[in-house]
C-alpha positions, -999 to 999 in steps of 0.1 A, spaced: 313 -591 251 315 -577 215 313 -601 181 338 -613 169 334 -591 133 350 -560 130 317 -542 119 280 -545 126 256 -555 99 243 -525 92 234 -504 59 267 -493 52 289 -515 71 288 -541 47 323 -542 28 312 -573 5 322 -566 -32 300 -564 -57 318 -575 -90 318 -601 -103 291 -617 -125 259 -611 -105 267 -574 -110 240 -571 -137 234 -529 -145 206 -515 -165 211 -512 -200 214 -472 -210 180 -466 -229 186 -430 -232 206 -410 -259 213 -383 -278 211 -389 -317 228 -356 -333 210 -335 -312 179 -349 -304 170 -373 -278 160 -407 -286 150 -438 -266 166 -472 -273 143 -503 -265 161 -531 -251 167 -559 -272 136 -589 -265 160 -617 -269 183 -604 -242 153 -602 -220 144 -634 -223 181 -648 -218 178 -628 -186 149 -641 -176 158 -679 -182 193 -675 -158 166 -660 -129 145 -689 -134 174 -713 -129 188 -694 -98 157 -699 -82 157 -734 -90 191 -741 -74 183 -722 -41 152 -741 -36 168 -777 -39 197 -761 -10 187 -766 26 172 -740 44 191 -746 77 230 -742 78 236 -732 111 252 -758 137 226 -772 159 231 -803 187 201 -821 168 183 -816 133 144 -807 142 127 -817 109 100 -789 95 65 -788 96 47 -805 68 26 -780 43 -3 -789 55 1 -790 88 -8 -756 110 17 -740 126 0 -714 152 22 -682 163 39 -685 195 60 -654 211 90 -669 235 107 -648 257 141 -648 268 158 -636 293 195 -622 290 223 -598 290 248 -576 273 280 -554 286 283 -523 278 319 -507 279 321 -471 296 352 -450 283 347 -419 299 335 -426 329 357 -425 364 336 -448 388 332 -479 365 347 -493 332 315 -512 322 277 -517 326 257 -549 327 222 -542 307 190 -567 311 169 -578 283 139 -594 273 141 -616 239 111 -620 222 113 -648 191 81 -651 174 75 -686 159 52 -678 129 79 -657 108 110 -666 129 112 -627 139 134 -613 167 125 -585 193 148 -570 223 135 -547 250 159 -536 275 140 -542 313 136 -508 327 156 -499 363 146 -463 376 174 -433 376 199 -462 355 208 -429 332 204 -454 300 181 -450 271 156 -480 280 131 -497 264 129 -514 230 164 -519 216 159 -538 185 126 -540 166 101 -571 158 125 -581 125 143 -610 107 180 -606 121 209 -622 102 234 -648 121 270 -635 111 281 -674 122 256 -695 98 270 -706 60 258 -695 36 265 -658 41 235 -643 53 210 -668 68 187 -653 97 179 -667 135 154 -692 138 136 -704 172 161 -732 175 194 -706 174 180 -695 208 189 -718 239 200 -709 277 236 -702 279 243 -696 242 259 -662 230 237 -643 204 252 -618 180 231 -596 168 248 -562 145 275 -566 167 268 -568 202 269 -604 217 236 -610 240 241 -638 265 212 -661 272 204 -669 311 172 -678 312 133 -681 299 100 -680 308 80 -714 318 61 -716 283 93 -712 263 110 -743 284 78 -759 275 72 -749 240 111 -760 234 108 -796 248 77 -799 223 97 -796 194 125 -820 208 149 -790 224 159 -797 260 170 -762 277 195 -760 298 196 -750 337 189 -714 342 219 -693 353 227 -665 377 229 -632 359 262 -614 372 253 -580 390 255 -545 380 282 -531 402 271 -495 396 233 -502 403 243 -517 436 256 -489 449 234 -468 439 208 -486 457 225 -484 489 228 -446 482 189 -439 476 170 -426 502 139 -448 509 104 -437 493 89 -420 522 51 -438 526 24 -418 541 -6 -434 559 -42 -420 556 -61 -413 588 -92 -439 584 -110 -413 607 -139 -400 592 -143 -372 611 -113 -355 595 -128 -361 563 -155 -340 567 -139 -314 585 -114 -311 556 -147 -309 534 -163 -280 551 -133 -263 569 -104 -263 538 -94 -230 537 -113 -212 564 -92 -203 594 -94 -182 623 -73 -150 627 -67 -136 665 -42 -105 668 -21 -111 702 8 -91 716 37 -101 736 48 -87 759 88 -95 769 95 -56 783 106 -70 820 134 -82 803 165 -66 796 160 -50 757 127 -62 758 91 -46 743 58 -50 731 60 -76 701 28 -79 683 18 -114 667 -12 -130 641 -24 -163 658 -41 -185 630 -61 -214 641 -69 -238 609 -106 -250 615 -95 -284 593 -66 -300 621 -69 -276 648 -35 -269 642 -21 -232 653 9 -209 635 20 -176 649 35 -154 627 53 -120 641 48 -86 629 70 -73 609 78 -37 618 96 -14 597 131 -4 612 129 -30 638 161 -46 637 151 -80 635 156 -106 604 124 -106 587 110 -138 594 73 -144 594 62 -173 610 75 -172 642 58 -207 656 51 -233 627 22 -249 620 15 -273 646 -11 -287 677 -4 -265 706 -18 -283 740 -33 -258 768 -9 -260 798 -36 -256 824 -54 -286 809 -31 -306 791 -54 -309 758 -45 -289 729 -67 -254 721 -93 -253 710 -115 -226 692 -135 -221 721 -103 -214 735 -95 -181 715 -113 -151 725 -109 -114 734 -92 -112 767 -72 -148 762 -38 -162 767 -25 -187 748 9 -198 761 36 -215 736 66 -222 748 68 -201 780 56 -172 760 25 -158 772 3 -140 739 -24 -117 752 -55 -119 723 -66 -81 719 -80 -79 686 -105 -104 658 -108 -99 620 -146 -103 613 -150 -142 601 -137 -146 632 -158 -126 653 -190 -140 631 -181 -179 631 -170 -177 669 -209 -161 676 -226 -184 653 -209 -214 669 -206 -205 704 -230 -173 708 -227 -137 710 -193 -129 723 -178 -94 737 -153 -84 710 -145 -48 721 -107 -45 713 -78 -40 737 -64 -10 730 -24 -14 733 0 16 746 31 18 721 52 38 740 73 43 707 45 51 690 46 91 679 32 111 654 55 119 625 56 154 612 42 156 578 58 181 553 33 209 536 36 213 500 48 247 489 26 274 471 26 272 441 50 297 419 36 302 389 63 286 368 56 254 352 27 229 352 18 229 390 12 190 391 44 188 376 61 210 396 47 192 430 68 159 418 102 178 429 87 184 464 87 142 467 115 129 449 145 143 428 138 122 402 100 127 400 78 109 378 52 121 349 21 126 364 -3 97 352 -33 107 330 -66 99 332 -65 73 299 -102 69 299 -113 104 303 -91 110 272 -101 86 251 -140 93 259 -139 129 252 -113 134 222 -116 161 203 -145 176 222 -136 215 230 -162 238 247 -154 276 228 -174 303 248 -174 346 242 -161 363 267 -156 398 278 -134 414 306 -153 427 336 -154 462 347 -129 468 320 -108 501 315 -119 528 287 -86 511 269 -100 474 276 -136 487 266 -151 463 234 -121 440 232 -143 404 228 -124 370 235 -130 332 226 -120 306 257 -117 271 246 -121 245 274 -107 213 263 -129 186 280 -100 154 274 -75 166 296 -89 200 318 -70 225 297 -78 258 286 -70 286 259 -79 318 256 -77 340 222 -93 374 210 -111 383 184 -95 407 160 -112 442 153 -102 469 130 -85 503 148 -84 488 179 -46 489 188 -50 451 198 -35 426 177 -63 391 176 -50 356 179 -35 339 209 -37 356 240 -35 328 265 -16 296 255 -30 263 259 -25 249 294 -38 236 330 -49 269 351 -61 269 389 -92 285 393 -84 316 418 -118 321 425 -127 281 434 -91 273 450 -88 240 422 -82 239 385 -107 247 361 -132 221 353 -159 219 327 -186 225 350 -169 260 357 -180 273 320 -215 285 312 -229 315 293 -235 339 326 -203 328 346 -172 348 354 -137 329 359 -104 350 366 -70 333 346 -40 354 350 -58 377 373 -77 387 339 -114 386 350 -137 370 320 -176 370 317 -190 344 297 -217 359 272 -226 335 245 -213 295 235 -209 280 197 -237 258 188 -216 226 193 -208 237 230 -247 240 235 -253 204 222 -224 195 240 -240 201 273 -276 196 269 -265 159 257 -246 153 292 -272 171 311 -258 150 345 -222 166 344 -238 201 335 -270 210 359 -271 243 341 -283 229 305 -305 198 326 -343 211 314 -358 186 332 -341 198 369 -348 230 359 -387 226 350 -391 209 381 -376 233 405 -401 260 390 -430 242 398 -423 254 435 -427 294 422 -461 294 412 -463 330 421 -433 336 397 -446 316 369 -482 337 367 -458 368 371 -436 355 339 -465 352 317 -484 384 327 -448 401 315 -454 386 283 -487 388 275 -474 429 279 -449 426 254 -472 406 227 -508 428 219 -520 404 195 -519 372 224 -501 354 196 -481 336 225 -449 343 209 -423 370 218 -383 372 208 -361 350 221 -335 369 238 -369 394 255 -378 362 270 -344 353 278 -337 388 304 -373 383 315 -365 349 332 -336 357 344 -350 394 359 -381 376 369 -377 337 378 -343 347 389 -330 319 368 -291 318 357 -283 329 321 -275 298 306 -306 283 325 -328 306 308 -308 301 272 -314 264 278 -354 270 280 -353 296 254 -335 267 228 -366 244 237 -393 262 232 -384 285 203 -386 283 168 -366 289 139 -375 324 136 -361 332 172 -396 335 188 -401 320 218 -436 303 225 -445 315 260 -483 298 255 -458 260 255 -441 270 279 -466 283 305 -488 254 298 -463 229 310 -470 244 349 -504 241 343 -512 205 337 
């Protein structure tokens, strides 16, 4: 039901002309006086004119009566001093709603609730709420004075007496039937002299019928008042019971060895048995093979239980018999604690199928290429980057060990040509170069480039632990002997005296308090080479005496020399003997 106007009253949608003489503009104050801009007051007497037609315009509406709409029966107002307390009455009613577009049905019936508050005469509509209708619900109109398109003069609003059972309510264009009210409103109504009539049957929503009868029912679950399941749930949830079981179906025509997980769920007692799933079986690749349910014992007609499922057992589903060969440890440790110490040796299980597979050997190693690298192509033709150690980069950054170096057992040619090997500690690489020197025939700079190398003598790549002053490496089939280190790469290694044991002082002071004999020998050597008994001797004397004598490595004995000598290069024998004797 639609109103009878053409257009709701809305901003916008009101068409009513404004000429006439209650069009009254503003008078233009603003100019421009040959140039400049100037502001005209108004004139006072027209103001005043003005002001005397308001006054009698609002003396002629307030002799009019307030109520022009049509009523069965004048209810005369309250008197000024009488209170009038706020009531809200609520109405019940309808509206139809046409549907253009829509195949199964040409209109809609939507419910409301009108709400008409007696202290301002103000109007509210809420639309009653029906789940999965597909409409926007709840409050359709706002708490607000609504105009009546059908009172004179033009304009007047609803009042509490405009609403009454069975009467048609237009409000911005939509008609809202009345069918009924609550029990106060009938009574509130017959207070101020309004009889309602009868309530009416609302017609029914044609499309909310049917889908009613095409909703499933709310499914209602009912709680177990059982305590007991309670507090299994509170000290069970989660913790179940895992039993390895095979099957075995190889009488059968096609049939073998299936192997199973048997979970028992310490909550319910409940049991699932899920298959396993065997690469190149030829089966779909379904898990769960028995779902989650209570499996009852067919010798005893209960359902298992966990003293049921041991080592040895058979649990029978279905006509299948599952022989339990194997435990994982909760298992094993909840069954003891509960029950007592149990056998849980495992069933060993015969897999006829199951042979060794023939593992490929990687290839020597050619020489060409990064050898890590290289390996990739043995495994896949589309081989990956080896993967760097990130944190091992980013500790030692930067940090390169640079030793001297000499060839061994050199040829007459070879005889005096020095090198510098740089060990690069981020990422395990190595460089060699050699030093240049005048009328040699050699040209200096680069000799080896920068790169990962297999130690030939260790069967591995190099490592930093491989360099120390003393220690001889073969790269290239060149044979090296490490004579000296920068300063830097003797810091370098005294400070990580864990990753080098040859620059640790305190390993090495403690393993020569076991030579005694050796110590007394050391120091009798010394006292030959100083007269005087000043306790000092130079640094690289004491350096070939420890390493003839203690028979200590050469960077060893560098290491003590760097402790216990002093700027001059004298080492302090007296310190360093006294340290074995206190």
């Amino acid at each position: 039901m639609l109103s009878t106007k053409t257009s709701p009253f809305f901003p916008g949608y009101d068409f009513r002309s404004a000429t006439g003489t209650n069009n009254k503009p503003k008078n233009q104050t603003l100019t421009v006086v040959h140039g400049l801009m100037k502001t005209t007051m108004p004139d006072p007497n027209i103001l005043d004119i003005q002001i005397e037609e308001t006054k009698k315009k609002l003396a002629a509406l307030q002799g009019q009566q307030p109520d022009a709409t049509q009523r069965t029966s004048f209810v005369p107002d309250l008197q000024p001093n009488e209170p009038q307390e706020a009531y809200t009455l609520r109405f019940y009613g309808y509206f139809q709603q046409s549907l253009t577009e829509s195949p199964g049905e040409t209109y809609r019936i939507r419910y409301v609730n009108i709400y008409v508050y007696t202290e301002d005469d103000t109007v509210m509509i809420e639309e009653q709420k029906s789940r999965n209708s597909g409409m926007t619900q709840g409050v359709l109109l706002r708490r607000m004075r609504v105009q009546n398109p059908n009172a004179e003069p033009y304009g007047s609003t609803y009042i509490v007496q405009d609403f009454q059972i069975g009467v048609n309510i237009d409000i911005s264009g939509i008609v809202y039937h009345i069918y009924d009210c609550d029990q106060f409103t009938r009574q509130y109504m017959e207070s101020i002299g309004i009889q309602l009539a009868d309530s009416e049957q609302a017609p029914e929503d044609l499309y909310t019928i049917k889908r009613k009868l095409t909703e499933r029912p709310i499914r209602v679950s009912h709680c177990n008042p059982d305590p007991t399941n309670l507090a299994n749930f509170l000290k069970y949830d989660g913790k179940v019971l895992r039993f390895y079981a095979v099957w075995d179906d190889s009488k059968n025509l096609f049939g073998e060895k299936r192997k199973f997980v048997i979970i028992y769920f310490l909550v319910d007692g409940r049991i699932e048995i899920r298959q396993v799933n065997e690469p190149s079986s030829g089966r779909d690749p379904v898990a769960r093979f028995l779902a989650k349910t209570v499996l009852k014992n067919p010798r005893t007609g209960q359902p298992y239980s966990d003293q049921d499922l041991m080592v040895g057992e058979t649990v029978t589903a279905f006509g299948r018999n599952f022989l339990i060969y194997d435990a994982d440890e909760f298992t094993k440790q909840f069954l003891d604690d509960k029950y007592g110490i149990h056998d849980w040796t495992p069933i060993k299980q015969k897999d006829p199928l199951d042979v060794s597979l023939a593992t490929s050997e990687a290839p020597p190693y050619n020489g060409w290429g990064d050898e890590e690298d290289s390996l990739g192509y043995c495994h896949s033709l589309h081989p990956k980057p080896p993967r760097k150690n990130i944190v091992k980069l980013l500790n030692n950054d930067g940090k390169v060990l640079r030793f001297k170096a000499e060839f061994k057992n050199p040829n007459p040619v070879d005889d005096g040509r020095i090198f510098v090997i740089a060990f690069y500690t981020a990422d395990d690489k190595l460089a060699i170069f050699e030093s240049p020197r005048r009328n040699s025939g050699f040209q200096g700079g680069k000799f080896i480039q920068k790169g990962t190398y297999k130690n030939m003598l260790a069967g591995r790549n190099f490592i930093a632990q491989d360099f120390y002053v003393g220690a001889e490496i073969m790269v290239n089939s060149y044979r090296f002997i490490l004579t000296d280190a920068d300063e830097y790469a003797y810091n370098q290694m005294e400070a990580e005296p864990e990753e080098y044991p040859v620059a640790d002082l305190s390993a090495i002071i403690e393993n020569l308090r076991k030579n005694t004999e050796g110590i007394e020998k050391l120091r009798k050597e010394m006292e030959a080479q100083d007269p005087e008994l000043k306790g000092l001797i130079p640094k690289d004397d004491a350096q070939k005496l420890m390493v003839r004598v203690l028979r200590l490595q050469y960077h060893q004995a560098i290491t003590i020399a760097r402790r216990y000598s002093d700027d001059k290069n004298m080492f302090n024998y007296f310190d360093f003997v006294g340290v074995f004797t206190k």
